[in-house]
N, C-alpha and C positions, 0 to 999 in steps of 0.2 A: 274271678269267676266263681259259680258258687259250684258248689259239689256237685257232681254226674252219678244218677243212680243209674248205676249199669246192671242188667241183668244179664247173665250167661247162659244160654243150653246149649249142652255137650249129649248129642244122639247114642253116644258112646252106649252099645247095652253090656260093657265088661270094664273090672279094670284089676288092673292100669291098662292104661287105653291113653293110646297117641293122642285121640281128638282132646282128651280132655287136656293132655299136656300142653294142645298147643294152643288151647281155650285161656288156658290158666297165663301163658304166655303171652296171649294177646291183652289180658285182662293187666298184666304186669308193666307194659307197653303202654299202654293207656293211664295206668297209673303211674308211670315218670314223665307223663308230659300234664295231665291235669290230675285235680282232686277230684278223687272219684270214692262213691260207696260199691261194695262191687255185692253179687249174689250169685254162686253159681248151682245150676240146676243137672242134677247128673240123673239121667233118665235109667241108667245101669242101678240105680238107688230107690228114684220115684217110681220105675215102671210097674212094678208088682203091685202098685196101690191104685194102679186103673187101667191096666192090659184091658181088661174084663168089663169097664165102666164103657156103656152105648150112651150115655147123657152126663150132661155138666152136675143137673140137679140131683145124681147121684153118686157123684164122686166125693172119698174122705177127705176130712178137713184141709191134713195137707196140702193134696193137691189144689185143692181150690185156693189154697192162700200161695201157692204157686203159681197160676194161672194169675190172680189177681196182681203180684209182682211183672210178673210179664207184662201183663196190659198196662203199666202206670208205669215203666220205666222210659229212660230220657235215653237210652240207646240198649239195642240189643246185641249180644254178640252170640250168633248161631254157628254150631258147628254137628256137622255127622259123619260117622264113616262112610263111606261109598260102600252100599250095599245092595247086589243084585241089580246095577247101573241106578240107583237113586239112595236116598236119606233111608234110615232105619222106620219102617213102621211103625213103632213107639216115639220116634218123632213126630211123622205126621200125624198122628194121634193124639202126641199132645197138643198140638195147635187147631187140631179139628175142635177144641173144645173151646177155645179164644173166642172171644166174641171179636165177629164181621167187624166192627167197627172201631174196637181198642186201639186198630196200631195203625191207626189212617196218621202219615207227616213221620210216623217215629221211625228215628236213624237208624238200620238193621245192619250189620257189619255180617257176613257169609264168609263162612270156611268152611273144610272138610279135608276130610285125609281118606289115602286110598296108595292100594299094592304096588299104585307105576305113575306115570304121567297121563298117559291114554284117558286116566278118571278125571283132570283137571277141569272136565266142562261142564260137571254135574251141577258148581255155582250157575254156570248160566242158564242151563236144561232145567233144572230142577230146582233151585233157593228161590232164583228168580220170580219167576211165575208162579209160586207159591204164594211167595209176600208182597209179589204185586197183585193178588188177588187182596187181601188187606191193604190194599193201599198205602202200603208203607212206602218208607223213603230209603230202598235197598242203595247201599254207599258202592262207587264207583267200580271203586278194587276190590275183589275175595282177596281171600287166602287157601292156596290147598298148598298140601304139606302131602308129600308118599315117606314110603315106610324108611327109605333111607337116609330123611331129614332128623333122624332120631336114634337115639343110641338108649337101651334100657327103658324106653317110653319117657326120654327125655327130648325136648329140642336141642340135638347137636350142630344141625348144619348154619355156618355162619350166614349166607347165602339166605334162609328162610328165616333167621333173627332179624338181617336186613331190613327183607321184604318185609317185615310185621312192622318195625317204624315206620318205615315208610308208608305204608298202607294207615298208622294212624296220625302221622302228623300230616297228610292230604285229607283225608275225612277227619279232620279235627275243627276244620272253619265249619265246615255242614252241619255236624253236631252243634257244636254251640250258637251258630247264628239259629239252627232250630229250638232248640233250649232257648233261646233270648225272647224267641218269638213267641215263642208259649207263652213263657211268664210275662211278656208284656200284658197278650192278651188275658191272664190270670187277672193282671193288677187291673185293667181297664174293665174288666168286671164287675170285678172288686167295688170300683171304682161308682160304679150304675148302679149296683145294688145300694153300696151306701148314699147316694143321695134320693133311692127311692123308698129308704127306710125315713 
């Protein structure tokens, strides 16, 4: 299989920060069962470069070359802390600037961390219907993780290592049957254009 460019955002606006640990965790998961290129996006780092930005055509370089990673990656893996019962505002912020149409079919893997279990539904309330407004391809299982699956803003709890294989060897066929299917259609393109050349 060829390599997975995976792109990461961690909502995290601090760190060390659980989310991103258990960002980095899932990314490390993914990378023992396929080759994968990884990127991760920490918005505790990006946000100062466009809290302030109301348009895409005004955002610094960076961020634009971060957005543009987003949109052209073959799986996403999102995560936020539960904040005020939803994702951080500088989350949704950065995706308000995505263009409608970049992540129509693309794998989007949902996690988040949060104080207790009570926050475990905000995958469903709130990732969900986000990225199904992009018409994305949100993967069956989340991940949420609370604060006692972690010792030092590490992943300690066996229990939530677990669940993170398991979570990507079941979304590992939908990933790559949709990576296959792309690049067929890539090649079959390809394929039109050179005999119209």
């Amino acid at each position: 299989m060829t390599t997975l460019n995976v792109v990461a955002v961690s909502g995290s606006l601090q760190a060390p920060s659980r989310t991103i640990a258990l960002v980095e965790e899932i990314l490390a998961a993914l990378g023992d069962q396929v080759p994968i290129e990884s990127h991760l996006i920490k918005l505790n780092e990006l946000g100062p470069s466009f809290a302030g930005s109301l348009s895409r055509a005004n955002l610094p370089a960076i961020v634009e070359e971060e957005l543009q990673r987003i949109e052209t990656a073959d799986l996403l893996v999102v995560a936020s802390p539960v904040y005020r019962a939803s994702f951080t505002g500088l989350f949704k912020h950065l995706f308000d600037f995505v263009d409608q149409y970049a992540l129509v079919d693309t794998p989007i893997l949902l996690a988040a961390t949060g104080g207790s279990e009570r926050h475990a539904l905000i995958i469903e309330h709130q990732f969900r219907p986000l990225f199904s407004f992009f018409q994305a391809l949100t993967l069956p299982l989340g991940i949420y993780a609370h604060d006692s699956d972690f010792t030092d803003y590490r992943v300690s709890s066996p229990q939530l290592k677990e669940r993170i294989v398991k979570v990507v060897e079941r979304s590992l066929p939908l990933i790559t049957s949709n990576v296959e299917e792309k690049q067929e259609i890539v090649k079959s393109l390809d394929g039109q254009v050179g005999v119209l050349r």
